[in-house]
C-alpha positions in Angstrom: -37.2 209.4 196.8 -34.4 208.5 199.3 -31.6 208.5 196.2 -33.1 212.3 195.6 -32.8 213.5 199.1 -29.5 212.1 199.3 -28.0 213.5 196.3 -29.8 217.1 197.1 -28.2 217.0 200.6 -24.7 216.1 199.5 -24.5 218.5 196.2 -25.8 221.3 199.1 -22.5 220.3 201.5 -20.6 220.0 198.6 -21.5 223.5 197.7 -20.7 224.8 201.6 -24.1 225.2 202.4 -24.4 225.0 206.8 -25.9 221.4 207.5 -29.3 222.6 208.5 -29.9 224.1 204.7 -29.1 220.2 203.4 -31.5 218.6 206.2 -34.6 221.4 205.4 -33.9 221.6 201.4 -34.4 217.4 201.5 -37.0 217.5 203.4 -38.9 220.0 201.6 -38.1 219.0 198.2 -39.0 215.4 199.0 -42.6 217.0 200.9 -43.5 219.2 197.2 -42.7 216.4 195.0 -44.2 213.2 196.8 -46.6 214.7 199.0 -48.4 217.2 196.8 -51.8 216.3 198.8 -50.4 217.3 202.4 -50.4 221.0 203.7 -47.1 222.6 203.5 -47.9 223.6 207.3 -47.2 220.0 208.7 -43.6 220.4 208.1 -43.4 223.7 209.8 -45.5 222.2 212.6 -43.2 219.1 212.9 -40.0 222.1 213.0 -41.8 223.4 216.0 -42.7 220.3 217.3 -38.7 219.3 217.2 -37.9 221.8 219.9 -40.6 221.6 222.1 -39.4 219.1 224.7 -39.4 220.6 227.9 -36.5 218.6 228.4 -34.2 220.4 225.4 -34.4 223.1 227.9 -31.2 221.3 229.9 -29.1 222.1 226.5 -28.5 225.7 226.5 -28.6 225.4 230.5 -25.3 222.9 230.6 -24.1 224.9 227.7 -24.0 228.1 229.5 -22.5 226.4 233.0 -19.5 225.2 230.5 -18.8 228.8 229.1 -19.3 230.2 232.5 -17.2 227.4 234.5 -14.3 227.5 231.3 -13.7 231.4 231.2 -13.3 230.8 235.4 -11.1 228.9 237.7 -12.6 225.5 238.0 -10.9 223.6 235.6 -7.4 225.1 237.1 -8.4 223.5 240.6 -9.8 220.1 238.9 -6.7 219.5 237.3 -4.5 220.4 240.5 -6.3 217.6 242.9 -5.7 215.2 240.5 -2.1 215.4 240.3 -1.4 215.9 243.5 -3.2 212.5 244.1 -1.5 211.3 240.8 1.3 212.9 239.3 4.1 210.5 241.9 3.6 207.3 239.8 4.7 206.2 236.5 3.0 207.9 233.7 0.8 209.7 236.5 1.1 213.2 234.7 -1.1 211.5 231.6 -3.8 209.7 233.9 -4.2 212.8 235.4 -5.1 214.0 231.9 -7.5 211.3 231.5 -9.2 211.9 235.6 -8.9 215.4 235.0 -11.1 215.2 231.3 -13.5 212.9 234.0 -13.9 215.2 236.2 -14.3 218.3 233.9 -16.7 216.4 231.4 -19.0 216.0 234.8 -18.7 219.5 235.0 -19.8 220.9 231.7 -20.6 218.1 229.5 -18.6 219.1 226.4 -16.2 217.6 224.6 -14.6 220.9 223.1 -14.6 223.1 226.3 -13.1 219.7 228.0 -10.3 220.3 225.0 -10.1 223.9 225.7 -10.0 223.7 229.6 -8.0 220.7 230.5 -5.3 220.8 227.2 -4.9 224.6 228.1 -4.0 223.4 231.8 -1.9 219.8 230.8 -0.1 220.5 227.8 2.5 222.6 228.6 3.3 220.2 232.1 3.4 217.0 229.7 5.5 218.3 227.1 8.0 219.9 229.8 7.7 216.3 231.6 9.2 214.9 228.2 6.0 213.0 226.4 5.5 213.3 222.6 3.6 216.1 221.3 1.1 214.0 219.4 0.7 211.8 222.2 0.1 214.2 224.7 -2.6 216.2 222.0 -3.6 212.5 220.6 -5.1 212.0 224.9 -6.4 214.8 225.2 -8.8 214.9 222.6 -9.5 211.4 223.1 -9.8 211.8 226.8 -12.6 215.0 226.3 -14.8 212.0 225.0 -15.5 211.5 228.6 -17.7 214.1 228.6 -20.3 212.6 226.9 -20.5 209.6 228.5 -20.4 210.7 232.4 -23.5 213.2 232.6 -24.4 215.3 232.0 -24.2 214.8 228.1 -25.6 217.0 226.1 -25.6 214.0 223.6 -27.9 212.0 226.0 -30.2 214.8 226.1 -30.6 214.4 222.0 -31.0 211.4 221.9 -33.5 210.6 225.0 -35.8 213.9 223.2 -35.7 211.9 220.0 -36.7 208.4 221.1 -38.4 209.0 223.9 -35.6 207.3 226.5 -35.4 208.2 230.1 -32.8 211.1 230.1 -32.1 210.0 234.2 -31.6 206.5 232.9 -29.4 207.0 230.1 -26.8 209.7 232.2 -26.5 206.7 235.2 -25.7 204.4 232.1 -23.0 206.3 231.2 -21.0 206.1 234.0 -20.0 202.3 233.8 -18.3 203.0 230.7 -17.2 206.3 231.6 -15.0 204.4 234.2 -13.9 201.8 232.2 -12.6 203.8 229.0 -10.7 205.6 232.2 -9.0 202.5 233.7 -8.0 201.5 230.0 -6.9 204.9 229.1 -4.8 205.1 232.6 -3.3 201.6 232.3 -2.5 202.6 228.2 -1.0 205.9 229.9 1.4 204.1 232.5 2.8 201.5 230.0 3.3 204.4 227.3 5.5 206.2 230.4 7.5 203.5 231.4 8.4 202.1 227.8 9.8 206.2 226.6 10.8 206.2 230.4 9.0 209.2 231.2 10.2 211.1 234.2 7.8 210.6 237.6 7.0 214.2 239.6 8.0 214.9 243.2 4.9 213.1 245.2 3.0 216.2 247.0 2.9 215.8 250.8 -0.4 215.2 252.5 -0.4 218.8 253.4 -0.4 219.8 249.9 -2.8 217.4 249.0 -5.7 218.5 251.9 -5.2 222.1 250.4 -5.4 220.8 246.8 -8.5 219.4 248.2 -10.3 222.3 250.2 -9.7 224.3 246.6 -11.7 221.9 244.4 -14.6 221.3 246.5 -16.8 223.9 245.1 -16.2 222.6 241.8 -16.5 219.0 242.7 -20.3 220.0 243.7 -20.9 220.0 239.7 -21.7 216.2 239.7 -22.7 215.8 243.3 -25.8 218.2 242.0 -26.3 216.3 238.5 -25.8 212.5 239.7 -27.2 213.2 243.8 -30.2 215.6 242.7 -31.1 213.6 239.8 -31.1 210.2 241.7 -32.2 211.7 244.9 -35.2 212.7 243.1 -34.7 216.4 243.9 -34.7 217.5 240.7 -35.2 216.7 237.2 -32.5 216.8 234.1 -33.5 219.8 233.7 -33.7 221.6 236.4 -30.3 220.3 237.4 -29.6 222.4 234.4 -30.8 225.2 236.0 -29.0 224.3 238.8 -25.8 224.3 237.2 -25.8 227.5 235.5 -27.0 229.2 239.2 -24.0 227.3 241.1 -21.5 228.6 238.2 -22.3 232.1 238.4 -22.2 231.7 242.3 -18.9 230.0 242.1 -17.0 231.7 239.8 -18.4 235.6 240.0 -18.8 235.4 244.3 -16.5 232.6 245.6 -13.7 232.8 243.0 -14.7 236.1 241.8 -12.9 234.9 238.4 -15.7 236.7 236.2 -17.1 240.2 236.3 -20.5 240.5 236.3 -20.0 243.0 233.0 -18.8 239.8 231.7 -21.7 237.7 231.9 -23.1 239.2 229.0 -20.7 238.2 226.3 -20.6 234.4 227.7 -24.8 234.4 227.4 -23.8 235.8 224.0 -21.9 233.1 223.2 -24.1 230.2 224.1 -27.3 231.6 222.6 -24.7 231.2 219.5 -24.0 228.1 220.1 -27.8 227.2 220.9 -29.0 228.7 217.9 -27.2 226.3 215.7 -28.2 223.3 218.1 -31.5 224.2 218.3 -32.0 224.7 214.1 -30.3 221.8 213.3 -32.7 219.6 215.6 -35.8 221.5 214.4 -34.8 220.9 210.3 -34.0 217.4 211.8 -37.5 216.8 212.9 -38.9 217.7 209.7 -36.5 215.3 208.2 -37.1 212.8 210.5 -41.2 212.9 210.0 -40.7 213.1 205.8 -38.6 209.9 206.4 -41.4 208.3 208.6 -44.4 209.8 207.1 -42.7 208.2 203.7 -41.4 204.7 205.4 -38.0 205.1 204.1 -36.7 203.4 207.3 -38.3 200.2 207.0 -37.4 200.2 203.5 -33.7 200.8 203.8 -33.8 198.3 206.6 -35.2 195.7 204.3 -32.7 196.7 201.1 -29.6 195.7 203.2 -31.1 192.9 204.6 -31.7 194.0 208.5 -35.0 193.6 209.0 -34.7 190.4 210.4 -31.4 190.4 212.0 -30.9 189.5 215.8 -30.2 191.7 218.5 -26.2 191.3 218.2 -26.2 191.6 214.5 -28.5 194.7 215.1 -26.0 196.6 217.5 -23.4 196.1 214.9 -24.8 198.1 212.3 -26.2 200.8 214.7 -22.4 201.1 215.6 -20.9 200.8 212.7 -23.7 203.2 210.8 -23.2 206.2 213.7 -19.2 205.4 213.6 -19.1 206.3 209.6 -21.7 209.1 210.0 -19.6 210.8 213.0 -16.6 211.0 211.3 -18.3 213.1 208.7 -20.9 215.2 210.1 -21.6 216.6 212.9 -22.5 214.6 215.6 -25.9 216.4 216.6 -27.5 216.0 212.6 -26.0 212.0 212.8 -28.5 211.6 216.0 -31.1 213.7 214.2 -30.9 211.2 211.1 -30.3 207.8 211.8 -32.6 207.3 215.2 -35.7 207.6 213.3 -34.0 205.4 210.5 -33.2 202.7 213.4 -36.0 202.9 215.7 -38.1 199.9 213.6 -35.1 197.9 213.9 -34.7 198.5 217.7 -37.9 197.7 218.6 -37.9 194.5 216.2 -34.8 193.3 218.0 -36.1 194.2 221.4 -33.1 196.0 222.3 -32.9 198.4 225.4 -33.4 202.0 224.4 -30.5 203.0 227.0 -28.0 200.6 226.0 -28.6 201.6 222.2 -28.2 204.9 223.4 -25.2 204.7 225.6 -23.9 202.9 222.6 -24.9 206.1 220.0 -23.6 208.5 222.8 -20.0 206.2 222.7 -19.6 206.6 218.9 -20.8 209.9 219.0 -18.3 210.2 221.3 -15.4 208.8 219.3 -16.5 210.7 216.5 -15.3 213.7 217.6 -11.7 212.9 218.1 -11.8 210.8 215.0 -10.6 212.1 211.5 -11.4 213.9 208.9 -14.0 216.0 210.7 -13.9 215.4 214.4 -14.8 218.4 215.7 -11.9 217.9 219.4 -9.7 217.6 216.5 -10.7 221.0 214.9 -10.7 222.9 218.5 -6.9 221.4 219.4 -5.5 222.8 216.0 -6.9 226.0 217.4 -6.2 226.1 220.6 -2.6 224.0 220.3 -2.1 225.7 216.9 -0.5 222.6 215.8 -1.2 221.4 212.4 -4.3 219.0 211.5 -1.4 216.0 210.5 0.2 216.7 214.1 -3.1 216.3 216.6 -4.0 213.2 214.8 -1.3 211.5 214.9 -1.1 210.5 218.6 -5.2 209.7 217.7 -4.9 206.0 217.1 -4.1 204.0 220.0 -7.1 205.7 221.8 -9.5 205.1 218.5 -8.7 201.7 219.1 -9.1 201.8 223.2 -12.8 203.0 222.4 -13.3 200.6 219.8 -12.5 197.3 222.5 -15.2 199.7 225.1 -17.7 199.6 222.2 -16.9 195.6 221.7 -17.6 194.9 225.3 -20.1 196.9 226.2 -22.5 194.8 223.0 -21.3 191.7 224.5 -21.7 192.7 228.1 -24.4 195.4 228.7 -24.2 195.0 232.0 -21.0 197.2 232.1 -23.6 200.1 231.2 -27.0 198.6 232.6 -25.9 197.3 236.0 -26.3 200.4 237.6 -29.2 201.8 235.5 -31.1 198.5 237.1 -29.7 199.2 240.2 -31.3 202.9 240.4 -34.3 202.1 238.9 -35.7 198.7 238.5 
C-alpha cells in the first residue's frame, strides 16, 4: 500500500499534475482498494475536518497584512532605520539586509514577500556599494528565512493545527533562534566585507537617525501587536491576525495613504489566490494524513528503518534530515502536511517537546526555501532580480551551511529555543 501511493503520487508530479491532485489521488486510490468496507464519506469528512481549525483562520489574515503592508510603504521605512543605525560599520550595508529581513518577517511572516520587499529595497544599494551579485541575492534569500522563525509564521500555524501544539508557544520559540541565525548571519556579513574590502557608508547623524526613527514607528507596531497582544494575553493568534490586517489598511491607506481604497480589492484578490491553494493542499493533506493513520503506515515505516526505538537525539536527526530532503523538493506546506502524522508515534515515543520539534520543522522548512532545486525564495528572486536560476544560487551556500550549525545547536541545546517559551509560560 505505501509503495502504491508513492508511485501514484510521483508518476502524477512527474506528469505536472498541481501537488494537491498527487496528495487526494493517493489517498483515494489507497481508500477504494484497501478500505472497500469504509464509506467513501469519511475521506470527504476528514477534507473538511482539515480546515476547520479556528486557528487556520490566522493564515489568510497574515497573508493579506503582507500583500497589503508589500504594495505600501513599510518595508521602505524598515529598511531605512536600520541603516541609519547600521550602514557606518564594516559590512553594515549587508547586516542591515539580514535586520531588515528581521524586522520585515515580524511584519508579514513570509518568506517570498520578505524577498520581494527587502531585495527590491537593498539590492540596488549593495551592488552600488561594490558586493558580489550572488552574494548580495545568495543573503537575501537566505536572510527572508527569518520570517518563519520570528512570528508570526505562517509555518507555525501549520504545524501547531496539525499536531495539536500551542501556536503562542511555538511563535515565542522562534525568536531565540531567530536572533541567533541573525548574529551569525551579521558576523558572516562583516568578515565577508572586510576580506573584498567593501566600502563603509557616511555614518547618519543623530538627527537623521531620530527622523529615521519617528518614520518607522507605525510599522514597528506589527510585532509589538503579535509578540505584546499575544503574551499580554489580549488576544489570541488569531485575532492578532485580525489585528494585523485592520492596522495595515489603517497604515498604509490613512497614515501613509500609499494604497487607494479602489485598490484593496485586487490585493484581497490576490490572497484569496494564494489561500485557495493553502487551504486545498491542507484539506487533501488531511485525507492523506488519516489514510496513512487509519492504515498504520507510520508505525510501520518507523519500524522498517529501524526508528522505532531510537532515543530522543537520534530521533531529532531524522525529523531533520527527513523535512530537509522533503523541502528541497516540495513545497514546504504539503512536507508539514505529510511527514507530521508519519512522525508523531516517534515523537511521543521519544518524549520529545512538541515546540522544539516544531521550531525545528519550521527551521528546515525554513532553509528549504532558499535551498536548491525547488526553493521557492529561489524562484521569486529569478523573478524579481531577473537573474538566472545558476546566478541566485550561487551566493546560497555559505548561509545553507550557517543554518545547518543553527539546526546543530539548537538539538543539542534546546534551550536556545525553549528558554523563553519556559519563561512565558511554565
Amino acid at each position: 500500500m505505501t509503495m502504491m501511493m508513492l508511485g501514484v503520487m510521483i508518476l502524477l508530479l512527474l506528469a505536472g499534475f498541481p501537488m494537491m491532485m498527487p496528495l487526494l489521488a493517493a489517498a483515494m486510490l489507497a481508500f477504494i482498494l484497501y478500505m472497500p468496507d469504509l464509506s467513501l464519506q469519511m475521506v470527504v469528512q476528514q477534507m473538511i475536518g482539515g480546515v476547520k481549525p479556528s486557528a487556520l483562520i490566522a493564515v489568510p489574515m497574515f497573508i493579506l497584512a503582507a500583500d497589503i503592508i508589500t504594495r505600501g510603504h513599510s518595508a521602505d521605512r524598515l529598511v531605512d532605520v536600520v541603516m541609519r543605525f547600521m550602514g557606518h560599520i564594516r559590512g553594515g550595508l549587508a547586516v542591515s539586509v539580514t535586520a531588515a529581513c528581521a524586522l520585515f518577517g515580524a511584519v508579514c511572516g513570509s518568506t517570498q514577500a520578505t524577498v520581494v520587499a527587502v531585495g527590491g529595497a537593498m539590492r540596488p544599494r549593495m551592488l552600488k556599494a561594490g558586493y558580489n551579485d550572488s552574494f548580495s541575492i545568495g543573503l537575501i534569500v537566505n536572510a527572508a528565512d527569518l520570517a518563519y522563525l520570528i512570528p508570526p509564521s505562517i509555518g507555525m500555524i501549520i504545524y501547531g493545527v496539525i499536531s495539536g501544539t500551542s501556536i503562542s508557544e511555538l511563535f515565542i520559540a522562534g525568536l531565540g533562534p531567530g536572533l541567533l541565525i541573525i548574529v551569525l548571519f551579521s558576523l558572516y556579513c562583516i568578515w565577508y566585507a572586510k576580506r573584498h574590502n567593501i566600502p563603509v557608508e557616511p555614518r547618519a547623524s543623530w538627527a537623521e537617525r531620530l527622523v529615521s526613527i519617528r518614520r518607522a514607528v507605525w510599522p514597528l507596531g506589527f510585532p509589538a501587536i503579535v509578540v505584546g497582544g499575544i503574551y499580554g494575553g489580549i488576544f489570541s493568534p488569531t485575532e492578532a491576525a485580525a489585528v494585523c490586517v485592520l492596522y495595515a489598511l489603517l497604515l498604509e491607506v490613512v497614515v501613509f495613504r500609499s494604497i487607494k481604497v479602489r485598490d484593496i480589492f485586487d490585493i484581497a484578490l490576490s490572497t484569496s489566490a494564494v489561500t485557495s491553494v493553502v487551504f486545498i493542499l491542507i484539506a487533501a493533506g488531511a485525507a492523506f494524513s488519516w489514510v496513512l493513520s487509519y492504515a498504520q503506515i507510520p508505525q510501520q515505516l518507523i519500524a522498517a528503518i529501524g526508528l522505532d526505538e531510537a532515543g530522543p537525539i537520534m530521533t531529532l536527526v531524522a525529523i531533520n534530515i527527513a523535512f530537509f530532503i522533503g523541502c528541497m523538493f516540495v513545497d514546504s506546506v504539503v512536507v508539514i502536511l505529510i511527514l507530521v502524522p508519519i512522525f508523531a508515534p516517534l515523537i511521543k515515543a521519544a518524549g520529545l517537546d512538541p515546540v522544539l520539534v516544531g521550531v525545528l520543522i519550521t527551521l528546515q522548512v525554513a532553509i528549504g526555501a532558499a535551498t536548491p532545486p525547488f526553493g521557492c525564495n529561489i524562484f521569486t528572486a529569478v523573478a524579481v532580480f531577473r537573474r538566472p536560476f545558476i546566478d541566485v544560487i550561487r551566493g546560497v551556500p555559505p548561509f545553507l551551511l550557517i543554518l545547518l550549525v543553527v539546526t546543530v545547536l539548537l538539538i543539542a541545546f534546546p534551550q536556545i529555543a525553549l528558554l523563553l517559551r519556559d519563561l512565558a509560560f511554565r
